[in-house]
C-alpha positions in Angstrom: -14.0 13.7 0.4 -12.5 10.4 -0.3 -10.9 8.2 3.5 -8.3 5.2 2.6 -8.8 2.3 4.6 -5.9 -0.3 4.9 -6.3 -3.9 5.8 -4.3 -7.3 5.7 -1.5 -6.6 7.8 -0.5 -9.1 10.7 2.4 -10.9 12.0 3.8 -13.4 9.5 7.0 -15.6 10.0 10.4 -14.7 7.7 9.7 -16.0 4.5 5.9 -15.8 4.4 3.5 -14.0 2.6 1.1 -11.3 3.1 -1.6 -9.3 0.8 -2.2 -5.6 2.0 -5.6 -3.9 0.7 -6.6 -0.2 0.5 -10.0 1.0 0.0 -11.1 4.6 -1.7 -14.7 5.4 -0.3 -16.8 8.4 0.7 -18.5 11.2 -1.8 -20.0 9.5 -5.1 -16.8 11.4 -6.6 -14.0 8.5 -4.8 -14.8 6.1 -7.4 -13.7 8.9 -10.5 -10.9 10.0 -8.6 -9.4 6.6 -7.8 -9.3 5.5 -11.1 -7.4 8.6 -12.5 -5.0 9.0 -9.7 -1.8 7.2 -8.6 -1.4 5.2 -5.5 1.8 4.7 -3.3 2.2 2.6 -1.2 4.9 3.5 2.1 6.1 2.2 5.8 7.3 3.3 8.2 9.7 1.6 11.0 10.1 2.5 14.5 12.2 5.2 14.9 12.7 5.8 10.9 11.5 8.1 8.4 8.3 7.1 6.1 9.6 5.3 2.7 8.2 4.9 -0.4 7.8 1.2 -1.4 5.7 0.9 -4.7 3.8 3.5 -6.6 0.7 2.9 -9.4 -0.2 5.5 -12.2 -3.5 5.0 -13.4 -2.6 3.4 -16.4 -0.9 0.7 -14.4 2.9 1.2 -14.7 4.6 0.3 -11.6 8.0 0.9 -10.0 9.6 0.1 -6.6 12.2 0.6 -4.2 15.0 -1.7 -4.5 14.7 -3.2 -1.0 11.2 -4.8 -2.1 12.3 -5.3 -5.8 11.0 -8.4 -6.9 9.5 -9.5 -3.5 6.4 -6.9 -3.8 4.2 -6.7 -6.5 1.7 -3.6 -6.4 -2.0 -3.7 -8.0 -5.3 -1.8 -8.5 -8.7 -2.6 -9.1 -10.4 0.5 -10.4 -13.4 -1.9 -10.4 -13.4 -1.7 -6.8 -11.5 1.2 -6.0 -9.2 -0.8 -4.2 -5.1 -1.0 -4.4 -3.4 -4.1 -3.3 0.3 -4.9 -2.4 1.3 -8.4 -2.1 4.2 -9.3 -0.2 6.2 -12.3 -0.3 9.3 -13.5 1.2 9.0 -11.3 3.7 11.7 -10.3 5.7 12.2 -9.0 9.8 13.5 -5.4 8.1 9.9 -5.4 6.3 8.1 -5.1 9.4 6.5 -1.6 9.6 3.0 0.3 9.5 2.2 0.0 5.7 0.2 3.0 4.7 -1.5 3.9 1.2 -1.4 7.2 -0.5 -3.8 8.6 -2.7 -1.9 10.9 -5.4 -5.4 13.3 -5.8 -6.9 15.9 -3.5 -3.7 17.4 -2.4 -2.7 13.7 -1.1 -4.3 11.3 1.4 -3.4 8.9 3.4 -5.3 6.0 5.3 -4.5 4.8 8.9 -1.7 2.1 8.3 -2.0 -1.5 9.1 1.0 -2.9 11.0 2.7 -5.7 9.8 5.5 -7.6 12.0 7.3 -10.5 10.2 9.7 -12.5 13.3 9.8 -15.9 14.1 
């Protein structure tokens, strides 16, 4: 079994910056299936369906929804079987649970971290 564990969410003000992290651990098979699977990253708002915000193949090529287009950049680490989404210029409609999905296994997901961006 691999778990996804989120971190680095928190309440930021409009305009800031923050760096979300997800984790791949469990069986001595998570590393292996990290590397070769892609990652997603998605939110979800009070009240609104779960959207996709950036996605990872395994061979690095990225794309994004245009709301987060050029404020979002996502990343991986196969090194550390971590994937990483850094968020600048953030905005009140960005505020959301971030959650990370794990393209293997029949999907996973990890626990969200909540990120609130308001003044």
């Amino acid at each position: 079994q691999v778990q996804l564990v989120e971190s680095g969410g928190g309440l930021v003000q409009p305009g800031g910056s923050l760096r979300l992290s997800c984790v791949a651990s469990g069986s001595f098979l998570a590393g292996s299936i990290f590397t070769s699977a892609a990652m997603e990253w998605y939110r979800q708002a009070p009240g609104k369906q779960r959207e996709l915000v950036a996605g990872i193949t395994s061979g690095g090529t990225t794309n994004y929804a245009d709301s987060v287009q050029g404020r979002f950049t996502i990343s991986r680490d196969n090194t550390r079987n971590t994937v990483f989404l850094q968020m600048n210029s953030l905005k009140p409609l960005d505020t959301a649970v971030y959650y990370c999905h794990l393209l293997a296994l029949g999907g996973r997901w990890g626990q969200g971290t909540q990120v609130t961006v308001s003044s």
